[in-house]
N, C-alpha and C positions, 0 to 999 in steps of 0.2 A: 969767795966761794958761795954759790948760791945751795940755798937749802930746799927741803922739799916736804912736804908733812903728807903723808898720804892715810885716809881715813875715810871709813863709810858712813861715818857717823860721827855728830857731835852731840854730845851729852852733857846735859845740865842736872844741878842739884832737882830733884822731884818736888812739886810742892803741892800745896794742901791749899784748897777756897772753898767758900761756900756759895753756890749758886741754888738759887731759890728754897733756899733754908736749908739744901743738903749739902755734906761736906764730901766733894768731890775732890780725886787725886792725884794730878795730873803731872802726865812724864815730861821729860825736858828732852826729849830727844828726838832729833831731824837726821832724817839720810844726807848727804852731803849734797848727792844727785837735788835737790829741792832747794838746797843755798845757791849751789853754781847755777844753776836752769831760770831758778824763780829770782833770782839777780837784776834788779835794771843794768844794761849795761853800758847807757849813755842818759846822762841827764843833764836839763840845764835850765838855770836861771839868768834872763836876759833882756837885756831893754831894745824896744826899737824907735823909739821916740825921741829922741833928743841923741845919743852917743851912741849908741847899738851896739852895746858890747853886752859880753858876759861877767855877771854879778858874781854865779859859782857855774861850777860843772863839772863834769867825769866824762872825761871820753870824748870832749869837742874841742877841737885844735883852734875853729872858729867859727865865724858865722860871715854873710855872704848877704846884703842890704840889695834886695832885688827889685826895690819900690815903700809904694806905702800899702805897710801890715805887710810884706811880702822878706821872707829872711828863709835860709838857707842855715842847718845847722849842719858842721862839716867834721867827723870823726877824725881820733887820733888814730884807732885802730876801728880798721874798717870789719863790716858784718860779712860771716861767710855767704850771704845772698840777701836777695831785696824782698822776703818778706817777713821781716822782723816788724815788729807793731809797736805804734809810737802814737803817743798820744797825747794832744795840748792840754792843759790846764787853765784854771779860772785864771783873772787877767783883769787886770784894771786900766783908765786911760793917765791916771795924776796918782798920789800918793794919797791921796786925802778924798777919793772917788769912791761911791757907793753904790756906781753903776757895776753890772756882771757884763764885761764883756766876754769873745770867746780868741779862739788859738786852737786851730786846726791843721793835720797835714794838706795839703793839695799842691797843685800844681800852679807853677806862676808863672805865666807867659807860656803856658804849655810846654814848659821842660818837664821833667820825668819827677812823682815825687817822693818814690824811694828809691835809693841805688844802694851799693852797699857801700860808700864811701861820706853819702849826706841824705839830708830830709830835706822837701820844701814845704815850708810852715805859711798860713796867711792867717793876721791878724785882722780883728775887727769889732763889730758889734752891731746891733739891729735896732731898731727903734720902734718902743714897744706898738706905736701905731699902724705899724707898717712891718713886713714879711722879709722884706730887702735888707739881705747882709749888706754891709756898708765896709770896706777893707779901712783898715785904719790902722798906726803904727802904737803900736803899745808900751807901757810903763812899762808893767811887770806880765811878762810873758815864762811860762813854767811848760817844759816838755821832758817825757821820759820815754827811753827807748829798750824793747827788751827780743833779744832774738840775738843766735849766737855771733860770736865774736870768729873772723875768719882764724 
């Protein structure tokens, strides 16, 4: 039997700090509307460089190897529409790299690059001489996606 908790509110013990020498008092309590809403509701960590799988994730069934730096990340449950906002994260090319590269959405081969069922992600990096992103398949590739759930 499934259950169901319904609440507009969750509530924590109240606690006490001090910020800038005063002892400020601060409540523990969120509308619930701000946990469900402010929720990632798909995230993921994933390699495209050697195996192109996912490390971890919430809410990706898979991913979709469309080239080099070019991945497709593909929901279990899809968004009620395509403009939910997703976002890549820092990215390295090896394990032991102290280069920044980047992870962005866009479009790869000019297919669409939000739908409500996937993202299209391009990996890569730029070379600090030069203005040219350079597409490239990454190590560790981090993306979160938030917008509702259909």
């Amino acid at each position: 039997m499934a259950g169901k908790i319904i609440a507009d509110q969750i509530e924590g013990t109240t606690t006490t700090e001090t910020v800038d020498g005063a002892s400020v008092t601060i409540p523990n309590v969120v509308d619930t509307k701000y946990v469900v809403n402010g929720s990632a509701k798909a995230w993921c960590n994933f390699e495209q460089s050697t195996s192109h799988t996912v490390r971890d994730s919430l809410n990706i069934s898979s991913l979709n190897d469309d080239g080099s730096g070019l991945t497709d990340t593909n929901y279990a449950s899809s968004f009620s529409n395509d403009d939910y906002v997703a976002g890549g994260h820092a990215a390295r090319q090896a394990a032991t790299s102290v280069t920044a590269y980047w992870l962005f959405p866009t479009a790869d081969g000019g297919t669409i690059v939000y739908s409500t069922s996937s993202t299209s992600w391009t990996g890569g990096y730029s070379i600090s001489t030069s203005s040219d992103l350079q597409e490239l398949d990454l190590y560790l590739a981090l993306c979160t996606i938030h917008g509702d759930l259909a």
